[in-house]
FIRO-980892 format. One record per residue (C-alpha): y negated, z, x negated. Coordinates in pm, whole numbers, plus 50000, padded with zeros to 5 digits. Each point is the difference from the previous one (the first is absolute). Last residue first. Example, Ala and Ser with C-alpha at 12.3 -4.5 7.8 and 13.67 -1.06 7.14 Angstrom:
<site <50106,50714,48633>>
<site <50344,50066,50137>>
//
This chain:
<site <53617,39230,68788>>
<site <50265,50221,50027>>
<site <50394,49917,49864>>
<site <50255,49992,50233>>
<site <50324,50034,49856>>
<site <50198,49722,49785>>
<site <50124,50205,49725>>
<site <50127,50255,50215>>
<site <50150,49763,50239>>
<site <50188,49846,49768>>
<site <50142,50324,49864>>
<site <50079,50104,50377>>
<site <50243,49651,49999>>
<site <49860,49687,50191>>
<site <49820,49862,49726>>
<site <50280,50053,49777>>
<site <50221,49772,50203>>
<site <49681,49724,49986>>
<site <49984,50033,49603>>
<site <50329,49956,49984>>
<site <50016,49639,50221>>
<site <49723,49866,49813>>
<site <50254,49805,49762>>
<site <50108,49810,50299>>
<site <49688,49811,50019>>
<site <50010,49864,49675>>
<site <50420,50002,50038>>
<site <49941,49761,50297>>
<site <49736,49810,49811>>
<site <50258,49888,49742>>
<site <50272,49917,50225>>
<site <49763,49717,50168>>
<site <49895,49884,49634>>
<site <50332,49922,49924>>
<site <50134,50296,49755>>
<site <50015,49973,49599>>
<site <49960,50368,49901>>
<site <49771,49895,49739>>
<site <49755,49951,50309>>
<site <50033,50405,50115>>
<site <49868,50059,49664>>
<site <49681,49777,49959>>
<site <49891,50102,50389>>
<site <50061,50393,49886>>
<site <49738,49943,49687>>
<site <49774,49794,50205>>
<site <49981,50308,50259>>
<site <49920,50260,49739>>
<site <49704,49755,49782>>
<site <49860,49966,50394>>
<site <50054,50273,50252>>
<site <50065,50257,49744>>
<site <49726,49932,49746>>
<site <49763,50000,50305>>
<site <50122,50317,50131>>
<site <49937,50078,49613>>
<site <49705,49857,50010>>
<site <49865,50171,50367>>
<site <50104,50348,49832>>
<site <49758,49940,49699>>
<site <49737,49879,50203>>
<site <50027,50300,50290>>
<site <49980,50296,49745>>
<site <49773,50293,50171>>
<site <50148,49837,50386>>
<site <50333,49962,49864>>
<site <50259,50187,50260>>
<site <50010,49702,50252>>
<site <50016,49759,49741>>
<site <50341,49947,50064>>
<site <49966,50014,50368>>
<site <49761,49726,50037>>
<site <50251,49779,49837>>
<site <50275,50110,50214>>
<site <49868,49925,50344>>
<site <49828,49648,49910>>
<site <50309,49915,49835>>
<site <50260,50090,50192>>
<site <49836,49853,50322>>
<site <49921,49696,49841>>
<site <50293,49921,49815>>
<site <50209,50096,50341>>
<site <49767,49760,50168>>
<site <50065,49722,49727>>
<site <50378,50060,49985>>
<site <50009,49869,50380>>
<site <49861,49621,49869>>
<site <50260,50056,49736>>
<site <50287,50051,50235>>
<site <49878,49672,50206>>
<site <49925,49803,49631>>
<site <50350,49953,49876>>
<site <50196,49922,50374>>
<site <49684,49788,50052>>
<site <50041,49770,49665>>
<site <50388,49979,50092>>
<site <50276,50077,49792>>
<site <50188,50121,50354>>
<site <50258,50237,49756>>
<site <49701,50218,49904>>
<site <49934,50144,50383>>
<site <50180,50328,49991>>
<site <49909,50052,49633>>
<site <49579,49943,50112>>
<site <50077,50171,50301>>
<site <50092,50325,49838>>
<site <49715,49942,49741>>
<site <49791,50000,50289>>
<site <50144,50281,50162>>
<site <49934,50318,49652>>
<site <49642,49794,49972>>
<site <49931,50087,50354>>
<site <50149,50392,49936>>
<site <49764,50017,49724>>
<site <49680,49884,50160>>
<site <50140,50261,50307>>
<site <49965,50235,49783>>
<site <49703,49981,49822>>
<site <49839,49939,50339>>
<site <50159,50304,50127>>
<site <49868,50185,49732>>
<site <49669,49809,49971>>
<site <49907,50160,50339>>
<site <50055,49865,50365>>
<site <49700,49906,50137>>
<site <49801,49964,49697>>
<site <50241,49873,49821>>
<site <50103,49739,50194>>
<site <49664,49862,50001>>
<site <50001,49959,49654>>
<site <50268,49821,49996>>
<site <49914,49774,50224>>
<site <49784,49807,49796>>
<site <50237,49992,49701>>
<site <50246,49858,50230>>
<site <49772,49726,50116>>
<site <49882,49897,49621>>
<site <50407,49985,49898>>
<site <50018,49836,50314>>
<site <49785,49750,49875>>
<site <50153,49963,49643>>
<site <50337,49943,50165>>
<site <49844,49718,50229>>
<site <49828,49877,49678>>
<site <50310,50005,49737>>
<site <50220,49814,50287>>
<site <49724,49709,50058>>
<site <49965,49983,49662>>
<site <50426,49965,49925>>
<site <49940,49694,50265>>
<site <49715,49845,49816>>
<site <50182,50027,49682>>
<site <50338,49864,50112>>
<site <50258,50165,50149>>
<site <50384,49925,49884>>
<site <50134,50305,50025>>
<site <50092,50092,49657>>
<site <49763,49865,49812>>
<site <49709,50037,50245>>
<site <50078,50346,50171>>
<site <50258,50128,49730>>
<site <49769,49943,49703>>
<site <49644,50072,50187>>
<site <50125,50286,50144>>
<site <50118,50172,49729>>
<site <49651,50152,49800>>
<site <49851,50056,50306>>
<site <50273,50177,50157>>
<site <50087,50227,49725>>
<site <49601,50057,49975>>
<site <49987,50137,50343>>
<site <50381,50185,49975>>
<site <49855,50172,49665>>
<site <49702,50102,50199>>
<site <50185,50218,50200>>
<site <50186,50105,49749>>
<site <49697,50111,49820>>
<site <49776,50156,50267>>
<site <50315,50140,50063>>
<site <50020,50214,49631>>
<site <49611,50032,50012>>
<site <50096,50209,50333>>
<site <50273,50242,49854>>
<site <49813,50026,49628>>
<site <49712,50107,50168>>
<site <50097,50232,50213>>
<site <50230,50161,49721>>
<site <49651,50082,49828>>
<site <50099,50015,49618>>
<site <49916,49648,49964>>
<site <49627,50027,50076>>
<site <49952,50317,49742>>
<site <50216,49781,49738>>
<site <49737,49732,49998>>
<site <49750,50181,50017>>
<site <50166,50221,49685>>
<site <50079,49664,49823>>
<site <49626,49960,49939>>
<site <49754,49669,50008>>
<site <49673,50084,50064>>
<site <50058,50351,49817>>
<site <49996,50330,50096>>
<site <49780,50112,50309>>
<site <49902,49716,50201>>
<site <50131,50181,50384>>
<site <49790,49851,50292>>
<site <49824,50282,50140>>
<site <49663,49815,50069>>
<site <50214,49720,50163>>
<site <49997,49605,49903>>
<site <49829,49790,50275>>
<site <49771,49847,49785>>
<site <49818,49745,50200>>
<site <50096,49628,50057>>
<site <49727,49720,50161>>
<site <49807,49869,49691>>
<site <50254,49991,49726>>
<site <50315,49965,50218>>
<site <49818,49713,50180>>
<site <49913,49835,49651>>
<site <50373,50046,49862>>
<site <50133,49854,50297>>
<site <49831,49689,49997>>
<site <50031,49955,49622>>
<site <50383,50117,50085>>
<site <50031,49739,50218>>
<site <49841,49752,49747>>
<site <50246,50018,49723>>
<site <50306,50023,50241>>
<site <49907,49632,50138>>
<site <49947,49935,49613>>
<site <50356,50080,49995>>
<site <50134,49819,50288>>
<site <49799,49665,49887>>
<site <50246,50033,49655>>
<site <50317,49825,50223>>
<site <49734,49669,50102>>
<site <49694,49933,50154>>
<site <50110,49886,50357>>
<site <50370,50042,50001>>
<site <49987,50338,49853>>
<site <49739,50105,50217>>
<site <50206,49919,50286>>
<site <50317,50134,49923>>
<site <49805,50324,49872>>
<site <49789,50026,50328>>
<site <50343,49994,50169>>
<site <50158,50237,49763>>
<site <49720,50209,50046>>
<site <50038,50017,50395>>
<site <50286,50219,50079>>
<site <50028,50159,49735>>
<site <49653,50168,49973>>
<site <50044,50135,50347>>
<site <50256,50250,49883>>
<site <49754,50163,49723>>
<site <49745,50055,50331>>
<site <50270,50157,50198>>
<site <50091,50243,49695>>
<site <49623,50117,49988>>
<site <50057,50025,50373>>
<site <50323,50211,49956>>
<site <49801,50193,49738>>
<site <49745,50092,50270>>
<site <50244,50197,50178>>
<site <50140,50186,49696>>
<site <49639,50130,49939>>
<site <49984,50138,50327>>
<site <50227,50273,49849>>
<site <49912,50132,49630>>
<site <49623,49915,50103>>
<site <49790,49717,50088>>
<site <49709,49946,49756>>
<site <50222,50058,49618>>
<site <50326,49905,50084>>
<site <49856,49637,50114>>
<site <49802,49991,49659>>
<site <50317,50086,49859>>
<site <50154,49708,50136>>
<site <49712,49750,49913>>
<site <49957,50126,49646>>
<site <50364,49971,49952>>
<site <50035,49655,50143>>
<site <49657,49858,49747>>
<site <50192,50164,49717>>
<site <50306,49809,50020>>
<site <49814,49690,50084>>
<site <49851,50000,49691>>
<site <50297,50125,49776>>
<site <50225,49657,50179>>
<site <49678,49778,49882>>
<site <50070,50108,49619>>
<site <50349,49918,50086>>
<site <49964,49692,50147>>
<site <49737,49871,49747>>
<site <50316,50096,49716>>
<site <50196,49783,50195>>
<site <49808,49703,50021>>
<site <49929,50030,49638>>
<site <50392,50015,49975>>
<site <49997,49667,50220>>
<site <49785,49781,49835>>
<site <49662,49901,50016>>
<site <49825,50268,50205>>
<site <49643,49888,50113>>
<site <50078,50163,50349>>
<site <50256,50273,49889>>
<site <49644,50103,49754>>
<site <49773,49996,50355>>
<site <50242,50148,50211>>
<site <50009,50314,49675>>
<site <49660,50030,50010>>
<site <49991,50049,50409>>
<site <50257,50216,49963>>
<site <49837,50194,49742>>
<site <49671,50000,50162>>
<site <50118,50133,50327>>
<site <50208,50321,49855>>
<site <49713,50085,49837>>
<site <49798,50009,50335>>
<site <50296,50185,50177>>
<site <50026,50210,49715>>
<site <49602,50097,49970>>
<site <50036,50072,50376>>
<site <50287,50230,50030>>
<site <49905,50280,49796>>
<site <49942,50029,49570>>
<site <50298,50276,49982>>
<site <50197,49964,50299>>
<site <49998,49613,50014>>
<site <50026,50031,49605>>
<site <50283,50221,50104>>
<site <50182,49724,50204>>
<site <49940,49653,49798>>
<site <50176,50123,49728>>
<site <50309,50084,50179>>
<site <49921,49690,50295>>
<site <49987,49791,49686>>
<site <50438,50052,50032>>
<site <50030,49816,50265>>
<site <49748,49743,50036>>
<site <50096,49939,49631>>
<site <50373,49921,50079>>
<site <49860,49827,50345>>
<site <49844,49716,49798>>
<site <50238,49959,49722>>
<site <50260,49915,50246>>
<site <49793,49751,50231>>
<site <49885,49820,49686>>
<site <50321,49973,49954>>
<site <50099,49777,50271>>
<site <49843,49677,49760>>
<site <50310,50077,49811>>
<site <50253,49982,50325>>
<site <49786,49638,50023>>
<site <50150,49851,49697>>
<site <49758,49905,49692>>
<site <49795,49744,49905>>
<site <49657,50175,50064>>
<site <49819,49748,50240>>
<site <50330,49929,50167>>
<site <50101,50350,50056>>
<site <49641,50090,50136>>
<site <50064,49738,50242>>
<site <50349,50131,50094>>
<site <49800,50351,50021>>
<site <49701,49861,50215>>
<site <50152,50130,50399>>
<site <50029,50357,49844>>
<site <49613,49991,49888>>
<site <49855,50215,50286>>
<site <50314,50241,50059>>
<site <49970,50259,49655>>
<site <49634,50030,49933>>
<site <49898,49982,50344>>
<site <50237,50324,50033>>
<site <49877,50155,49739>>
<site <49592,49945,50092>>
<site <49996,50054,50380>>
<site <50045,50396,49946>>
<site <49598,50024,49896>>
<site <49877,49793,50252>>
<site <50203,50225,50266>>
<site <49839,50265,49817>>
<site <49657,49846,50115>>
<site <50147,49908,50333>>
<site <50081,50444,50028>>
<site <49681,50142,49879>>
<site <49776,49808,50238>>
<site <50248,50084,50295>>
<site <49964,50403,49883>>
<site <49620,49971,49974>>
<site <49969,49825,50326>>
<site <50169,50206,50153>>
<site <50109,50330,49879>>
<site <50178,50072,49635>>
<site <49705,50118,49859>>
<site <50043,49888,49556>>
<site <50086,50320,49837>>
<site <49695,50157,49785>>
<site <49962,50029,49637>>
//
């Protein structure tokens, strides 16, 4: 099979239809947040329930990324993406019609498997058309795309919500991925390489074991997955400490979640950029060293208990979340060009299932939200001192295009 061209226009065409493909986890997560006390009320139950549906969601975005990998390898990137669609699309249609919660929840999980696989067909099919190195680049823009989801599904949520009601959201998901799934079909080639590696089966430990076995990898999926821990740390606290805490209402807590969302889209803009002038070394590092200050100004600022004293160090997390991520995740599949699916699930097992994991243990600890995302970002701190040691260096060396 041949590799999708990465010039223009080909490259731009291949690029906003894996944006398409990236949209559907995180419009699966932030559309419907405004309708949970509603979908309390229709099922009876408190609203922390109703917040499982976010749980079983990521647990099978996670870990579907392991079957959803080899089949990518195996079948190619296309027939995933396209079976990816349909399930989601099945499963918004069942969490539509649902009639209590635990059908609800069983929708969200089938749904969390669809979106799973639509993500790893998108990053692979990045790995696959621009190389160990550019490919990096253009994950900061996949990355900028997720960001932008934030900032404006909660609105269309709010509204559609208000409008038609909590189960509007879903059928909103129902027909996006009809949309989707008909300009995947028509518009996206297989970009899957003649060398790709399907020996063995689908689904074998040995691909699995052959990915984790690169030390590259395993440094870079490791801060792909703090850094995303201090993304969904934040997410998952702000709305406690901001509106309980603090006092601001909905409308204020949006206007909060959108100007973070929009730098999150500006920083994964510039990312890019960055790199290219002064490599995804530097970038890595300086993504770390902006985390290592925020949290610094997060703990310096704590005792204000203010809404901007919370948000300024976050607003600075999101360029260090962008630089670290668009730098590292290119770098871990750097070395996968034969096995690309299987190495962009467990990346994706890392970033997601891997980050959830360290969220749910840092919270047992019991710290204020504030505290809480200064030991996120603090916990990046090693991988930045090993970064700047020769071993660092060695596993983050120029790799050729």
């Amino acid at each position: 099979m041949q590799s999708t061209p990465t010039s223009s226009p080909a490259g731009a065409k291949l690029v906003a239809l894996m944006v398409i493909l990236v949209l559907f986890s995180p419009l699966a997560i932030d559309i419907y947040l405004p309708a949970f006390p509603a979908m309390a009320d229709t099922f009876g139950v408190e609203t922390t329930r109703v917040q499982d549906t976010i749980t079983w969601f990521m647990c099978s975005l996670g870990l579907g990324q392991l079957l959803a990998g080899p089949l990518a390898d195996r079948f190619g990137r296309r027939p995933i993406a396209l079976g990816g669609i349909v399930i989601y699309g099945v499963s918004a249609t069942l969490a539509y019609v649902a009639q209590s919660l635990d059908m609800l929840l069983v929708a969200r999980l089938l749904q969390g498997f669809g979106a799973c696989a639509t993500s790893v067909a998108a990053f692979s099919a990045v790995r696959d058309s621009f190389g160990p190195e550019k490919s990096g680049r253009m994950i900061s823009y996949l990355n900028g795309a997720i960001c932008f989801i934030p900032a404006l599904a909660p609105l269309l949520g709010t509204w559609l919500t208000h409008h038609f009601g909590w189960r509007s959201n879903f059928s909103f998901m129902a027909g996006f991925a009809i949309v989707a799934g008909l300009l995947i079909a028509l518009q996206f080639k297989e970009t899957r390489p003649a060398n790709t590696d399907v020996s063995g089966s689908a689904i074998s430990l040995s691909r699995y074991l052959s990915v984790l076995r690169e030390t590259t990898f395993l440094f870079h999926a490791s801060l792909c997955m703090l850094a995303m821990s201090v993304i969904l740390a934040y997410v998952t606290s702000a709305p406690v400490w901001l509106m309980m805490e603090l006092g601001q209402d909905m409308n204020q807590f949006t206007v909060w979640f959108g100007v973070n969302a929009g730098l999150n889209i500006l920083a994964c803009m510039i990312a890019p950029k960055y790199m290219d002038r002064f490599g995804s070394r530097t970038t890595l590092s300086s993504g770390l060293l902006i985390l290592l200050v925020a949290g610094g100004l997060m703990l310096a600022m704590n005792h204000l208990h203010s809404a901007l004293a919370f948000m300024l160090p976050i607003f600075m997390s999101s360029f260090g979340f962008a630089f670290v991520l668009g730098s590292a995740a290119g770098k871990a599949l750097a070395p996968f060009g034969d096995r690309a699916g299987t190495a962009a699930a467990l990346l994706g097992l890392f970033q997601m299932s891997g980050a959830g994991v360290m969220v749910s243990l840092t919270q047992r600890l019991d710290l204020t939200p504030p505290n809480l995302m200064v030991l996120q970002m603090w916990l990046l701190i090693p991988g930045l001192i090993v970064l700047w040691t020769r071993l660092g260096r060695r596993w983050h060396a120029p790799v050729a295009a």
